[in-house]
N, C-alpha and C positions, 0 to 999 in steps of 0.2 A: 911171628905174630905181628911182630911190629910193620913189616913188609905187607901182609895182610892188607893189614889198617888202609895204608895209604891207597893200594891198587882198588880196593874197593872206594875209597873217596875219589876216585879218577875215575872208577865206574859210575858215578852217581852225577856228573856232569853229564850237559844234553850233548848229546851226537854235533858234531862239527862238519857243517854241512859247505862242500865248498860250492861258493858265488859271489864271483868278482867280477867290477866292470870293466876292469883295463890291470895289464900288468906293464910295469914300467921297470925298467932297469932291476927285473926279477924279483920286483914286488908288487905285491897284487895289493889292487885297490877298491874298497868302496867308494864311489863317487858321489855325491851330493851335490849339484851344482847349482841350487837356488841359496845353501847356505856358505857355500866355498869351502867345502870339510871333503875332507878324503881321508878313509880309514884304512889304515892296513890291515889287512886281512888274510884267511886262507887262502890257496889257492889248487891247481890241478897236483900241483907235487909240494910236500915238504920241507919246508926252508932248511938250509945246510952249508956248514962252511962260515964266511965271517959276512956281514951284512950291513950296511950303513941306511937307517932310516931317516931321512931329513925331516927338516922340520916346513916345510914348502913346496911344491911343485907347479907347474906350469903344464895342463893338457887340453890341447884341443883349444886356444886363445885363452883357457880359464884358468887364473891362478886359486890354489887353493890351501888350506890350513892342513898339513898332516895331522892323524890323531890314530892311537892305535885302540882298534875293538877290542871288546872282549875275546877271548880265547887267540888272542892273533896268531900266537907260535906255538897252540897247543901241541904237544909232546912231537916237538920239532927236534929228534934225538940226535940228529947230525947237526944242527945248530952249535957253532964251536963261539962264537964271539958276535957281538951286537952293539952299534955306537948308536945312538937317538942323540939327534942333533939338539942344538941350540934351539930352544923356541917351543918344543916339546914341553905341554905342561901338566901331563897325567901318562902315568901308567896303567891302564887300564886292570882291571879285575880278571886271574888267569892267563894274563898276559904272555906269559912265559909257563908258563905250570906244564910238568913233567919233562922238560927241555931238558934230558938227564946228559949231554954233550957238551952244555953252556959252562965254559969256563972263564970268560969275562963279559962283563956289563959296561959302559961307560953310557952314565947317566946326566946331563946336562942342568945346569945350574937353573934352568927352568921351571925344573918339574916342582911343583907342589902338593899333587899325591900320588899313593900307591894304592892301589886296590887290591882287595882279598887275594890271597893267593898267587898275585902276583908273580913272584917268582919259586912258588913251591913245588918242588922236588929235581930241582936244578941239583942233580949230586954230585957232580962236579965243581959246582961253582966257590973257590977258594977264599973270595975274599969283594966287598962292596963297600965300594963309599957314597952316602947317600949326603945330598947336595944341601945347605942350611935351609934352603929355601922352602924345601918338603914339613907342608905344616898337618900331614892327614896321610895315614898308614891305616888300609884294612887289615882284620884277621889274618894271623899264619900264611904272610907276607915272604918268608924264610921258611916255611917250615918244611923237611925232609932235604934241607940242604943238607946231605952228611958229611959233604967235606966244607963245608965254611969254616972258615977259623977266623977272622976278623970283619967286622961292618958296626959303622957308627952310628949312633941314633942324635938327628939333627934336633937344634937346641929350639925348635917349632914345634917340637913333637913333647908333650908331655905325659901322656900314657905309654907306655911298651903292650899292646894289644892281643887280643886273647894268639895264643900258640904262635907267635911269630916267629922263636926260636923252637919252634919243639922237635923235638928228633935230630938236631942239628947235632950230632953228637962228638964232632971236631969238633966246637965249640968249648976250647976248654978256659978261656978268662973270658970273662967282660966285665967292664968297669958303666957299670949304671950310673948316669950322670947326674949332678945334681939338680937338672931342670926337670927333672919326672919325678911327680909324682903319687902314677900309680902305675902298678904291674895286676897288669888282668890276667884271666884265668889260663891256667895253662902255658903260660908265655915262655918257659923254659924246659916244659915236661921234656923228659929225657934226653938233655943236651948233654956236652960233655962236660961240664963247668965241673973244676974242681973246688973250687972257694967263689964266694958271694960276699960281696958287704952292699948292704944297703946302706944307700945315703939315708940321713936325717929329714932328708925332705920328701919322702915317700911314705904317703900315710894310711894307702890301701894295697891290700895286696890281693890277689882274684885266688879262688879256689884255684889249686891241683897246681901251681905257677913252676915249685921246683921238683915237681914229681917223677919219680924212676929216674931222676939224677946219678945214676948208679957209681959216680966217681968223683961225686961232690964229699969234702972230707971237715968245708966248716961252713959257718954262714954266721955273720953278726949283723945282728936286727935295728934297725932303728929303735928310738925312745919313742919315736910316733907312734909306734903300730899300738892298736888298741886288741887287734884279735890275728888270732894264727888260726888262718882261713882253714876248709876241709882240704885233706892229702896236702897239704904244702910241702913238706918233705918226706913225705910216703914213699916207702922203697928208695930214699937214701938211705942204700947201704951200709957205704962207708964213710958217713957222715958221723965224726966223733964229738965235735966240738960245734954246742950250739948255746948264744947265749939269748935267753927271755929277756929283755928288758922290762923293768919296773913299768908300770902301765896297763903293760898288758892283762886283760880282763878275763878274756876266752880263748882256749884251746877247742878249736872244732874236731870234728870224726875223722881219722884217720892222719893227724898232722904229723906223728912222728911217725908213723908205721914201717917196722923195719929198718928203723936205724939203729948206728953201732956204739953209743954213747953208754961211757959206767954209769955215768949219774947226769941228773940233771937237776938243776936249783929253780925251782917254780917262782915268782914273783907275788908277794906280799897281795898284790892287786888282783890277784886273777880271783875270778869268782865262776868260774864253771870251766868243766874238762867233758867234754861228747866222747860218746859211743867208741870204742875203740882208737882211742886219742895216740894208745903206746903201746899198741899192741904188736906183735913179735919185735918185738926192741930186746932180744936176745940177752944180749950182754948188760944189761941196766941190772946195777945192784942194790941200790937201795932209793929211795923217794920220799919226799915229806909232804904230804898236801896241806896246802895254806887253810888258814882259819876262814879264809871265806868261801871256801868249796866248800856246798849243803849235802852236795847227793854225787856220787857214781850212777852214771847213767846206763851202765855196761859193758863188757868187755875192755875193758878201759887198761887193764895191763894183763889181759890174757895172750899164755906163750912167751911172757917177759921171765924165760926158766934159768937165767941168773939169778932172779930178784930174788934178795932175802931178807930185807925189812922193811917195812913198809909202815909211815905215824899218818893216823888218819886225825884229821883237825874235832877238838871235843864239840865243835857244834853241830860234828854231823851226826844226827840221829838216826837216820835210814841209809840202808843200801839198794836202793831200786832197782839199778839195773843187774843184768844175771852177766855171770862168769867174767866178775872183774879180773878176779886175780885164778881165772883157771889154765890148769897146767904151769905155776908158778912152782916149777918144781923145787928151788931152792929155798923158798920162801920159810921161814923157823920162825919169826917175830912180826906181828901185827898191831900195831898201838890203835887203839880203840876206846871212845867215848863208854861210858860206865852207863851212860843216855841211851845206848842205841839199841833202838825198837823192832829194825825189820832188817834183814839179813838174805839178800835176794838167790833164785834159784842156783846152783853151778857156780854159786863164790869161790868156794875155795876148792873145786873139784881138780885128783892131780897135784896136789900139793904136797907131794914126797917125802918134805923135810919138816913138817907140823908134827910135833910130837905131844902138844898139848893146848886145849884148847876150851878155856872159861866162857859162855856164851853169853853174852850182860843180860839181867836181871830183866829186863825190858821186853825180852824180845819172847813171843810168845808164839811162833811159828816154826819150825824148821823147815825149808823147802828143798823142793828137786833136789836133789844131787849135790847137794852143799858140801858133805864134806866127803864124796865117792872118790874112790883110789885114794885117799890119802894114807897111804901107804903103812907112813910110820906113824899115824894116829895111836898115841897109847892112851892116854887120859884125856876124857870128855867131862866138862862139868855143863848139866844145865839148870836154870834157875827157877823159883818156885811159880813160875808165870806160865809154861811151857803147856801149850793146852793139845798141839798136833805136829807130829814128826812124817813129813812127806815120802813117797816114790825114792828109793836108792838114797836115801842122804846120809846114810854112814857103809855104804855099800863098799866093798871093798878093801876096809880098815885091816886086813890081813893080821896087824901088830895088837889092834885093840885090847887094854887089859884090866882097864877101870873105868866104869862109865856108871858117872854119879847125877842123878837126877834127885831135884829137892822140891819136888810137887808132890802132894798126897794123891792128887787127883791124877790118875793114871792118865797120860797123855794117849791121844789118838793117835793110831799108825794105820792110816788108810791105805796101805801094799804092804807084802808080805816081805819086800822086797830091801828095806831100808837097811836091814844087816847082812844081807846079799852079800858071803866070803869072806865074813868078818869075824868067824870062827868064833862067837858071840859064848857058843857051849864050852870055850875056855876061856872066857872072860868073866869078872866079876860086876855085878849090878848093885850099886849105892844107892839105895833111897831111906826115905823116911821110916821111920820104924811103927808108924802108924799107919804105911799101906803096905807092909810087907809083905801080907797075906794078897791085897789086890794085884800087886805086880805080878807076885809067882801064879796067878791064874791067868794074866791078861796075855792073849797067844803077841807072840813075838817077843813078849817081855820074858815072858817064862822060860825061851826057850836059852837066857845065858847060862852058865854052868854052876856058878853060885849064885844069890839075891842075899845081898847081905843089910841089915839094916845100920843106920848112920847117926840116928835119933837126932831131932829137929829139924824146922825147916828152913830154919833164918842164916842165908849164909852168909851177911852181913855183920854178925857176931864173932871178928878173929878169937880163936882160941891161942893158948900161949905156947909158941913153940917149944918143943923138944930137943932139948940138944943130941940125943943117943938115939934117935928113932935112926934105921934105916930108910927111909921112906926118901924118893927124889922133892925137891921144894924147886919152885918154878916164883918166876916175877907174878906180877899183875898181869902183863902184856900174853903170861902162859911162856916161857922163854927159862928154859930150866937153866939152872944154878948150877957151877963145876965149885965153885970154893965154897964157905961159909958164907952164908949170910950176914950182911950187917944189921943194923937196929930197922925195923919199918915191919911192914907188911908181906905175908907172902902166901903162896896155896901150898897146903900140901895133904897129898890124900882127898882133894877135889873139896879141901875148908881153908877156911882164911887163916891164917894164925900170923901169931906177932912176935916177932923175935926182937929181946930184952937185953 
């Protein structure tokens, strides 16, 4: 794919058309002789071998200034080595681009910039040293160098520019110097870097910079960054060890995607996490989000099928986006605000290890697919607010055994479809003992195997626990109990009770 990519970006350059006015010591030239410029150029055959461009020549009485064109050695494959003399003060844009032969440069203290592309897809080319004097570097300048393994960034240069490293995937250190600082987008996508540290004095970083790093295994962040741009470390792998520093605000879409980290400690500071922030991040086992995350914007740890607890911060009231935590297979414990109102499509869809699950008081909706395939769903409690239960959302509960509802007013099940496998005709239905009769008429309601009634609707009133009941007792969080309870609060039988 990735081979793809490039051959198509090499198709999307214009046609290299050869016309030159003179060829001199087996370089072809453009000629300009009102401004005294003479550009290297294509010419009837391919450059090949090793080649010395100077920086001056002498034709026809006229001395004039070398300078190389754009395209001058496009994909000159038998090009082995190139010296640009003294005096030389740009490298033109594509200058070298696809020269897949080129295994040395020597660059002259001269030069002060490099144009786009410069030397992209040079795959041979092992190693560059770029002169202090280079104060101006275009776009993916290196990029599809696959065998580089060392090139400095001159102390003129303080950005690292969009994809300059990308695809270089020899590329396994580099030490980012303390005079940059910023790293624009893409500037390392799929290099071979296994560790990163940003200096302190980098204080932007561009989307997608260390993405498909597939052998990157840490990175420590400056105290500058303010946000972890989209994909930043997206399809790092094998990136285990990554720290946020304090500051940090925002986690954008896709920043950690697929990487191998058990845990990660979020920063005090951060105030928003986008769309698929942590999603298949596999091995991630538990998380805490800070108090000043409001909202889940979605998908946000979906496929993260280690995780298995998760404390959401008490000011958040809504869950917006759909399928935060779907396919969170390992997922048994969720801390959740007593506050929260809205609970979005495909939350908790796939959630194999939920075995019980209080739905707060607030929330008066069930949507799509919230809690489909969750496997070992045994006990559901929902609250006396609950006015519509959507399309598949307890679809597939297979284990379902207690599903206690404490609205008199029969909720709406607009699909047939919501207990879809859930074997409902041997499950028990808890509600109110004042609609006892409404529910065993309302079609889908009717159709569990007992309706039992529960008398009351206030389930903010603990009752006092039992010590001899058989019955499982679960936290607040829904997170059942192996020992005895101590003195507090707890559910059981889908009520509050208080154990003394």
């Amino acid at each position: 794919m990735k081979k793809i990519v490039y051959t198509f970006m090499l198709a999307l350059l214009p046609m290299v058309v050869s016309a030159y006015d003179a060829k001199i010591d087996g370089i072809y030239y453009n000629l300009i002789p009102k401004a005294q410029k003479a550009e290297v150029t294509t010419g009837d055959e391919k450059y090949a071998g090793k080649i010395v461009i100077p920086a001056t020549l002498e034709y026809e009485g006229v001395n004039y200034t070398v300078s190389l064109a754009k395209n001058a050695f496009y994909q000159c494959y038998d090009l082995t080595s190139v010296v640009l003399s003294e005096g030389l003060d740009e490298i033109s844009e594509f200058a070298f681009l696809g020269c897949e032969g080129l295994t040395s440069v020597s660059i002259p203290n001269s030069v002060v910039t490099i144009g786009d592309q410069a030397f992209s897809g040079c795959s041979s080319l092992t190693s560059v040293s770029l002169p202090d004097g280079v104060t101006k570097m275009g776009g993916s300048v290196f990029s599809y160098c696959r065998s580089l393994t060392s090139v400095n960034i001159p102390k003129g240069i303080t950005a690292i520019p969009n994809s300059t490293f990308s695809y270089c995937s020899k590329l396994e250190t580099f030490d980012i110097p303390e005079h940059v600082n910023t790293i624009e987008a893409r500037a390392f996508e799929a290099s071979g870097l296994t560790s990163v540290s940003i200096p302190e004095t980098v204080t932007e970083i561009g989307r997608y910079a260390f993405w498909y790093c597939e052998h990157l295994t840490s990175a420590q962040l400056p105290k500058s960054l303010k946000a972890i741009p989209s994909g930043m470390f997206g399809h790092c792998s094998k990136l285990v060890s990554v720290s946020i520093p304090q500051g940090v605000e925002s986690i954008e879409d896709f920043a950690f995607q697929e990487c191998a980290f058990t845990s990660i400690d979020l920063p005090s500071s951060l105030k928003s996490i986008s769309e698929s922030a942590f999603v298949y991040c596999t091995k991630l086992n538990s998380t805490v989000i800070p108090e000043g995350v409001t909202n889940l914007p979605g998908r946000v740890f979906e496929h993260c099928e280690s995780l298995s607890s998760v404390k959401l911060p008490a000011g958040m009231t809504r869950i917006t986006g759909v399928a935060n935590f779907n396919d969170c297979k390992a997922l048994k414990q969720i801390s959740f605000s007593e506050d929260l109102e809205y609970i979005a499509d495909y939350s908790f869809q796939g959630c194999e290890s939920l075995e019980s699950f209080i739905i707060p008081e607030g929330v008066t909706i069930i949507k799509d697919c919230t809690f489909n395939r969750c496997t070992n769903l045994k006990t559901v409690t929902l609250g006396s607010k609950i006015q519509t239960i959507q399309r598949r959302a307890f679809a597939g509960c297979k284990n379902l055994t207690d599903f206690y509802c404490y609205t008199e007013a029969v909720p709406n099940i607009n699909n047939k479809s919501v207990f879809d496998g859930s074997y409902v005709e041997y499950a028990t239905l808890h509600v109110p003992a004042a609609a006892l009769e409404a529910y065993s008429n309302a079609d889908s309601w009717k159709e569990f195997g007992k309706i039992e009634a529960i008398g009351g609707t206030d389930i903010q009133q603990p009752k006092t626990f039992v010590t001899s009941t058989d019955a499982p007792v679960y936290n607040l969080q829904g997170q059942r109990l192996t020992d005895k309870p101590r003195k507090g609060i707890y559910i059981q039988n889908g009520k509050k009770v208080v154990m003394k």
